[in-house]
N, C-alpha and C positions, 0 to 999 in steps of 0.2 A: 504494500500500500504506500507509494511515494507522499511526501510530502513536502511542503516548501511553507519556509516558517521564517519571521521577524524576530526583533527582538532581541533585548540582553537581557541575559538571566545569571544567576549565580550561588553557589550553594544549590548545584540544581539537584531536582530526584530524579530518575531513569525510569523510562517508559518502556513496553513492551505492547505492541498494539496489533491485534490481529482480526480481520474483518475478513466474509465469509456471508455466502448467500444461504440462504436455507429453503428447500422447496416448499411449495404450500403443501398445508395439513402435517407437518413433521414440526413442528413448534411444541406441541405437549411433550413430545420423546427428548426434545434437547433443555427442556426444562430440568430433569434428572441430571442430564450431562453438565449443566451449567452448575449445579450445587456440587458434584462431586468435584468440578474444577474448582470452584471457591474452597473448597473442603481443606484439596489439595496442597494449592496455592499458600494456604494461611502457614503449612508447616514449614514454608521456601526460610533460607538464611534471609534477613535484609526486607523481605517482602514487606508493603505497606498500605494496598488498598487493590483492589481491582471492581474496577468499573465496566456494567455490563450495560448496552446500549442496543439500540434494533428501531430499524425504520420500514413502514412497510417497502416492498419491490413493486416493479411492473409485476405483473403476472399472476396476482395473490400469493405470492413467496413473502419473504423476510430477508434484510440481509440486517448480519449481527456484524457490533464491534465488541471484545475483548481487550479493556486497556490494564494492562498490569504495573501497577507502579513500586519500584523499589529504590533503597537508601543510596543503591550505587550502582555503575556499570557493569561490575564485575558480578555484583548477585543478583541484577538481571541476566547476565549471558549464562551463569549458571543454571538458573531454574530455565528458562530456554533451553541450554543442552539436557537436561538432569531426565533419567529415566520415569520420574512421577509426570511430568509433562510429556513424553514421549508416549508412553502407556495412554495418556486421555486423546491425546489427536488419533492414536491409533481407535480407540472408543467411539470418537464420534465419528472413522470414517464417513458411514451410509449419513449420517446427517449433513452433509456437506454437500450442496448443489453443484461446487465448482473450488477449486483447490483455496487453501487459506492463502492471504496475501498480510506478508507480516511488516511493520516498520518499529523504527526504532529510536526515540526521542529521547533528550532532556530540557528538564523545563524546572523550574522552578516552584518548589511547592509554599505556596501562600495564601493569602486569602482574597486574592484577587480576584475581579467578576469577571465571568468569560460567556460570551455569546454564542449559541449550537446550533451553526444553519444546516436542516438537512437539506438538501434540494436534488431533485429527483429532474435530469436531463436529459431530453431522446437524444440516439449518437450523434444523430445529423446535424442538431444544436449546440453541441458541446465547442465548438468555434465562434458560434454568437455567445455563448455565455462565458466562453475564457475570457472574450473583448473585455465584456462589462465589468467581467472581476477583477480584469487589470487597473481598470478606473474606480473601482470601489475600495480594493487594496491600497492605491495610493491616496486617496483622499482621507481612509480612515487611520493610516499612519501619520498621517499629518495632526490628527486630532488631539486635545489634551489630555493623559493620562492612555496614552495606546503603550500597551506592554507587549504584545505579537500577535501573529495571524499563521496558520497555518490550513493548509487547503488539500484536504484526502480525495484520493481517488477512490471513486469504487471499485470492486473486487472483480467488478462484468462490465465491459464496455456502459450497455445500457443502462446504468445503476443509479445510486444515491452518492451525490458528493457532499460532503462535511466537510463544511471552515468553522473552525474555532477563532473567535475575535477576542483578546482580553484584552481586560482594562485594570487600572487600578485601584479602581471603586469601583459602588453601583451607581454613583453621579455621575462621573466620564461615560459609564456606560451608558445609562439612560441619554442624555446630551447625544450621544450618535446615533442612538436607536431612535431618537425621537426627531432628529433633523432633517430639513428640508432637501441637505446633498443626499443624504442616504435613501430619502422616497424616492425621489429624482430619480437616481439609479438604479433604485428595486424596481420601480416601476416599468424601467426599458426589460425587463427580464419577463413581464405580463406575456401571457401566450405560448410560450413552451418553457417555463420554469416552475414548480409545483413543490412548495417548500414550508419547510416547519422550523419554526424560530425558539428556545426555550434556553433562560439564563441558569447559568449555574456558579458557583454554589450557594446562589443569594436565597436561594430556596430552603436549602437545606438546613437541617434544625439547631438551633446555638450545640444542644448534648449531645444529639443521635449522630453525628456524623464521623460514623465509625472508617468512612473509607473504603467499604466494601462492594459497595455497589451504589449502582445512578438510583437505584429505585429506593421508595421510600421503606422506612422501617414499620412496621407493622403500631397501629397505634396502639394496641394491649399489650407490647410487648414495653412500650416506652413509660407505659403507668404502670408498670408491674417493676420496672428498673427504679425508677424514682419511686414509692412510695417504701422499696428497700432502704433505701437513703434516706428519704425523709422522716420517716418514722422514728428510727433512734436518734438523727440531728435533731429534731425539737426537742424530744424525750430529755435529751442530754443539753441543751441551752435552759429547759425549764427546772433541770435541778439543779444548773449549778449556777453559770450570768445570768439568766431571768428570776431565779430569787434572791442573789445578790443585789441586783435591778431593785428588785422591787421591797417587798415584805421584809426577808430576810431570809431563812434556813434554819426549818426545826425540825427534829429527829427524837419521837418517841415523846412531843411534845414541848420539848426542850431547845431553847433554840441556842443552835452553834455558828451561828454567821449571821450578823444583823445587817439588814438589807439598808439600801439607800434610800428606801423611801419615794421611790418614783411613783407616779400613776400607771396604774397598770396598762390603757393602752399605749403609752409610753414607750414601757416596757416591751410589749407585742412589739411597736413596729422596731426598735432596738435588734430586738430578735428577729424580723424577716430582713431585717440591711443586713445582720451580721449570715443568716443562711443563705441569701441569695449569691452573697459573696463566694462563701463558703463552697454552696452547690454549683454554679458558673464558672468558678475558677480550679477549683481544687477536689473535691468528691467525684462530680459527676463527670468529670473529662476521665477523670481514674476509672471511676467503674463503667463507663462506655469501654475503656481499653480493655479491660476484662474479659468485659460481657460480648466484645465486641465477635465474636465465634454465634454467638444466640441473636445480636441484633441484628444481624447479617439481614436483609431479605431473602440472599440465596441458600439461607442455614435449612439442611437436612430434619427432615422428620426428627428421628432419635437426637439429632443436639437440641429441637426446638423444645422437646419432650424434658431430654436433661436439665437445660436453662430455667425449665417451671420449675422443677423440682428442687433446683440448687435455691430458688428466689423463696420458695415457699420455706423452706426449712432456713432458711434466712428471716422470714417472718415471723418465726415460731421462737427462733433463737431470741431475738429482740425481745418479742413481746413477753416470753416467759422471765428473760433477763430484768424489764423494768417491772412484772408483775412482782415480783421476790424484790427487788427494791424497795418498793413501794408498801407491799404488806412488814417486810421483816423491819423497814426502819421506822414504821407508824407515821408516814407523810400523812 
């Protein structure tokens, strides 16, 4: 899958990107195949996220991207040679319309916004649509806050071609998406260009962004991770800074720490500044990293089954922890 990309970047992470048509009605069979390669992937040295992608084709087909991103070049080219990757291409043979076409990038991992045009071009048109995209590429490098561009080819002549546009914000970005050069030019593309526009990662969720995949995390999965977390964080602000806050600290009646005397919702919102901090900065990025196997989209039956069972015996542990607190020190 050739690419042509802008751009300085530095401290970059290493990409591994492979794109691949899939015939119609064979979508449900590579569903399995795509979690066992998440599966796989997650054991690589270095590995860091892989991103699963799909735009529909002419023909009721599919055609997939697979990007896999890791810490360095060297434990990309490894998990590329390494027998666990070898064994799955050989796996999804028959799933494959038309041989995989791989490339190989670095780029910079931050939190920059990036623009995902799919556009879907008959062959006969792909000489009118190089024109325009030469005049779209240069105008949008000119603009404020352009961090690169990069433009795939698809896997089949007649396919989906993807430009990734970033910026570095979602203000630069909006500012192009929303400007009058860029209708201008979209516009000359009306009548044989047929495309899908969608920002990333401004979507995705301040905690859930485990790296795994483009798709979203399941939302029971994300109230059943936080309500791990939050449950003993309050539990444990309200016995130790929220009665210091407030009342004081008495135990069996008796009080061992006299409180400051605040108002109590005072005190509450004391307590949601010091946990939101808490949970945004520090808890919840940790236990995403953890969990991050269960909050997978592409995670396996048996891990989604495991992840319940680790979260609920997690819930049982707390709550029996603060019940024995509670009765044995007479709060």
């Amino acid at each position: 899958m050739p690419s042509s990309s802008a751009g300085a970047t530095d401290a970059p992470v290493s990409f591994l990107s492979v794109s691949f048509p899939v015939a119609a009605g064979m979508d449900a069979d590579l569903h399995a195949w795509l979690a066992a390669t998440a599966v796989s992937a997650r054991s690589a040295d270095g590995f860091l996220g892989l991103t699963v992608d799909s735009v529909p084709a002419r023909g009721g087909g599919t055609d997939w991207r697979l990007t896999y991103r890791f810490a360095s070049g060297g434990a990309r080219d490894a998990w590329r040679a390494s027998p666990a990757r070898a064994q799955l291409v050989a796996d999804a043979g028959p799933l494959f319309a038309a041989p995989p076409v791989e490339s190989q990038t670095e780029e910079l991992d931050d939190a920059r916004r990036s623009m995902v045009i799919s556009e879907w071009i008959p062959a006969e048109r792909v000489d009118d649509w190089r024109a325009v995209q030469a005049e779209l590429n240069a105008a949008v490098a000119a603009r404020a806050g352009f961090a690169g561009i990069k433009v795939f080819e698809p896997p089949t002549e007649d396919g989906v071609w993807t430009t990734i546009i970033t910026f570095a914000s979602d203000a630069d970005l909006r500012a192009w998406q929303e400007s009058d050069q860029r209708k201008r030019l979209v516009a000359l593309e009306d009548g044989f260009a047929t495309s899908q526009v969608r920002v990333q990662p401004a979507g995705r969720d301040l905690w859930f962004d485990t790296g795994a995949s483009s798709a979203a995390t399941p939302t029971w999965k994300k109230a059943m991770t936080v309500l791990a977390v939050l449950y003993p964080l309050v539990t444990a602000y309200n016995i130790t800074l929220g009665s210091w806050f407030g009342r004081g600290l008495s135990i069996g009646g008796e009080t061992v720490v006299d409180g400051l005397g605040i108002p109590f919702p005072a005190v509450v919102f004391i307590g949601n500044v010091i946990g939101t901090i808490l949970l945004t900065w520090v808890l919840m990025p940790f236990v995403t990293r953890v969990m991050s196997w269960w909050l997978d989209p592409l995670a396996a039956k048996d891990e989604t089954i495991r992840g319940v069972m680790i979260l609920i015996g997690v819930y049982a542990v707390t709550v029996a922890v603060t019940v024995t607190i509670y009765m044995g020190w007479g709060f």
